[in-house]
Structures are given as C-alpha cells and as structure tokens.
N, C-alpha and C positions, 0 to 999 in steps of 0.2 A: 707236681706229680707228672711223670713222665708220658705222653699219649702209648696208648697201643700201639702204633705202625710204628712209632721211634721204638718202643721196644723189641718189638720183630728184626727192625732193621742190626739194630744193634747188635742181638743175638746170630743174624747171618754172618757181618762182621767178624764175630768174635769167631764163629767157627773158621771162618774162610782166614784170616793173617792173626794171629795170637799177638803181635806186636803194636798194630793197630786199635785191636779191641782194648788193650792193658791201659796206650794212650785215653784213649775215649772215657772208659769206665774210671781210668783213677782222674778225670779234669770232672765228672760229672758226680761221684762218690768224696772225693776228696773232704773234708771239714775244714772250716776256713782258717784251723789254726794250725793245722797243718801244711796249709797250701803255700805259704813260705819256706817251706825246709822242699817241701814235692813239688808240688802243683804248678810255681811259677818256674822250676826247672823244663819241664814238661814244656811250658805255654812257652820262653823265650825262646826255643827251636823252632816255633812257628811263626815267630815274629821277625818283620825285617829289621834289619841293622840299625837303619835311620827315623825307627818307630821310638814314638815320646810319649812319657805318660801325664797326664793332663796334672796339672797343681792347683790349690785352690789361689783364687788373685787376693793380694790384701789390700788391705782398708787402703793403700795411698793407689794403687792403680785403679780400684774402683773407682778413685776421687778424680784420676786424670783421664779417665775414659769418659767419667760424664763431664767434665769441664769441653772435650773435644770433641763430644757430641753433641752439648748445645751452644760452642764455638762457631760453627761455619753457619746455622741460619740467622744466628743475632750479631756475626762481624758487623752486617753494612746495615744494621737496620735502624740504626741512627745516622748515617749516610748512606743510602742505597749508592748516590749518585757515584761514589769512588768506586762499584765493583765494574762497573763500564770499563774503568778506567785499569782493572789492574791486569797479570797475565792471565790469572787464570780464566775470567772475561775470554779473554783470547784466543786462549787456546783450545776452548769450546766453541768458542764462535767465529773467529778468527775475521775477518773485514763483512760477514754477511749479516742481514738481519737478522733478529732475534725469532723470528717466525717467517724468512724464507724455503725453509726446508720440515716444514712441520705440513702434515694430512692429518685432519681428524680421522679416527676409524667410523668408518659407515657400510653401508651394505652399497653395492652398485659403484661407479663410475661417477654419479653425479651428484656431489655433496648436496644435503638438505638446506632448506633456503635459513634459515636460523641456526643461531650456533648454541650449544648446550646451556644450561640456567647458567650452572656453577659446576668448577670439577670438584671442590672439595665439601663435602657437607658433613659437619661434624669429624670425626675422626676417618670416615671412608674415602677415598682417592678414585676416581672411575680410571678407566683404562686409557690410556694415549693423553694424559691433560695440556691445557691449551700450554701456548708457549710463555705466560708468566705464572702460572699454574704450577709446570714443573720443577722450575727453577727458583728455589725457595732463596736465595741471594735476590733475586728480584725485585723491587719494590716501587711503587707507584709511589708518586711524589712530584708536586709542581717545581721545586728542583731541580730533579732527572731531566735534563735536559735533551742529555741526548738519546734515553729512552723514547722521550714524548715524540722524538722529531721522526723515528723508526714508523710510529703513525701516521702519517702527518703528509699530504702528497707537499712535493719541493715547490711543485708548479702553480697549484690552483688552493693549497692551505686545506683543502678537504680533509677531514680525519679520514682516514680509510674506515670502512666497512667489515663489522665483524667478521663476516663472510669470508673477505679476501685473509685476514692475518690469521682469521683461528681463534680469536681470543672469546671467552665466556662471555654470556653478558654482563653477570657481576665486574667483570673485570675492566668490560668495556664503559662501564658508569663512571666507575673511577677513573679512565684515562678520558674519559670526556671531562671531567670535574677537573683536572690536573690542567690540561691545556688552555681548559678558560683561566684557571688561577695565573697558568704560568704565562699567558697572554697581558691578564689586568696588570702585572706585576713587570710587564714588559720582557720577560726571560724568551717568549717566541713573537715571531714578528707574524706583523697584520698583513693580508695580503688587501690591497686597495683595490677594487676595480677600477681600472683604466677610462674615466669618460671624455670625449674628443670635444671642445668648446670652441665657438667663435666670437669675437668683439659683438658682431652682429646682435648675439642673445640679449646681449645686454646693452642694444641702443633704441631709441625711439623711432626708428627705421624699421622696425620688425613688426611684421604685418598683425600682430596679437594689439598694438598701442600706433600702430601708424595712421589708422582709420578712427582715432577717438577725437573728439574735439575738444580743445584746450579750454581750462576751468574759463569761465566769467569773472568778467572784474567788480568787486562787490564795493560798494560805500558803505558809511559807518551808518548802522542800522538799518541796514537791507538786508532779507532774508535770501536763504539760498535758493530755497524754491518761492513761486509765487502765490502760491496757494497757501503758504503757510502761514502769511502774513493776513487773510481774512479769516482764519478760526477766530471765532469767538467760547470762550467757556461758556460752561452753564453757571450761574450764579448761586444757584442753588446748592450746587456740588464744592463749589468754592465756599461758601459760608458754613459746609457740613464739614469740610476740611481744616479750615480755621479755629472750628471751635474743639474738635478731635485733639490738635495740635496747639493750642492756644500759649500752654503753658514752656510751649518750646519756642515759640515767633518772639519776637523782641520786636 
C-alpha cells in the first residue's frame, strides 16, 4: 500500500508532465503478467547498456566456490612452513617482518603495558588483530622456522616481548612452546654465555686449596681422626642389636 505523501507526490507529477506520470503509474500498476509485453519495455530505457541481470548459480559453481573458499586457509595447514616460502608470502610482506609494521588500536600515544588475551573468541574477530591473528595462512609450528626466528632477538636468543611484536598472549604461549620444541629438537640454535677461564682455576695454586694442608699418611688400621679410635660402645645397645637382628648375622 502506497504512503500518503508518495500519493500526493505522484498526483503533482501527473498533473505537471503527463509523460512522466504514465511512466511511473504504469511501472507501479502494471500486473506481473503483463510486465513482460509493458513494464520491462518502460524499465530498459532507464537502464544502462552495461546493466546485467543476476542468474541463479548451479549446483557445480556453488561446489567451486566453497572448494575456494576453504582453499586458502587449509593450503598450508599441513605445512604452514611453505607459505614463508611462496609469492604470495611476498608480496604481502615482502623482506619485512611479519609484525614490523602492525599498531595495535588503543586510545593515547602510549600502548598498554599487556597485549590483548586473544583476538578471536569463538566466531567474533576484534578490531586490528595481532599479526598471526590476521593472517589465517599462518601457523605456529616448531617447524616454522623461519617464523620462530621473526621472534627471536639474533643477538642475545631472548624471545621478544608481546609488547614489542603485537602478538596475543594465546598466541604468545604457543610461540614460547614452539621455540623450546624447535630448540630440543635442535631446529634453532642455543645461545651459550661466553665465560672467560684461567689454567689458574683449576690448579693447587689458587688461594681457595693453597692454604689447606695436605692429607696425613695413614697405616693399616689407624683411624683418621684420633678420637675416633677411643669410642667405646655401650654394651648393652650392642646386645639389644644383636638380638633384633640375630636372624640376619651369620
């Protein structure tokens, strides 16, 4: 049912261009079985040249559209490590890190000292997600080598700090858990501290063993100390032991 003010209008229309009203009232009067011999004569004058009418898709392109749509996040997820390696890698990221160029959204100038739990929970996505968050090719894996190493200072072996890359902390569990595997498994290398050593440590020269005085020379059945040698048992304690144990002495 038509509003009020669309019928006023209409009726000014009709009085002011008789050509334009005829347009209007026969696209809005029309029956739809007639609108093929009328109606769409009327409608393609207002349509451009390069206007297309929509078709329904069949059964086989429905089938190739969802093969292609859960294509690209399950390519590398039985090797994550080859999308590193391929163009398309590249040519999103081309020689930078993975989370050189990524800000989290915050309020102010000075990011929060903690980085968000998780960006995805359940089906919801938050705004701006971290840098393995957004990129569902991504995948954490003791493997990914050269992922892991994007963490990883070159110099001192330190993981970086959520803080500095961006990454969730879920995300950050996991690239901690990765590095030790990919460590045990010898895929990244240990950084060693450097400790400086002298011959000295380890001679009898060094003031910890240079002041001690060298064992005594013992004979066969001397004690080491001399007090050891006048204990006497108590006899009593000895005869209460004896018989405790009687069945184990031979």
């Amino acid at each position: 049912m038509v509003a009020p003010s669309l019928v006023i209008l209409l009726r000014t229309l009709r009085t002011l261009s008789p050509i334009v009203s005829k347009r209007i009232f026969l696209t809005e009067r029309t029956p739809l079985s007639t609108w093929s011999r009328v109606g769409y004569q009327q409608l393609r004058i207002r349509l451009p040249s390069n206007y297309t009418f929509c078709t329904v898709a069949s059964e086989s392109d429905k089938a190739s559209d969802a093969i292609e749509a859960t294509e690209i996040p399950s390519r590398y997820k039985d090797r994550p490590w080859e999308y590193l390696e391929s163009e398309e890698y590249t040519t999103r990221y081309n020689s930078k890190l993975i989370w050189s160029d990524y800000r989290r959204n915050h309020k102010g100038s000075i990011p929060p000292q903690k980085t968000r739990k998780t960006c995805i929970r359940g089906t919801k996505i938050c705004g701006n997600p971290c840098p393995i968050c957004r990129d569902p090719n991504i995948a954490i894996h003791y493997k990914n080598v050269k992922l892991l190493e994007q963490f990883v200072s070159p110099h001192t072996g330190i993981v970086y700090d959520p803080t500095r890359t961006g990454v969730c902390m879920k995300q950050q569990k996991q690239l901690n858990r990765a590095i030790e595997t990919a460590r045990d498994h010898g895929l990244l290398p240990f950084q060693v501290p450097y400790v400086e050593f002298t011959g000295e440590d380890y001679s009898n020269s060094h003031d910890a063993v240079g002041h001690t005085p060298p064992p005594p020379c013992l004979t066969s059945g001397e004690t080491w100390y001399e007090w050891y040698g006048s204990l006497q048992p108590d006899e009593s304690e000895v005869a209460r032991i004896k018989k405790v144990y009687k069945d184990y002495l031979k």
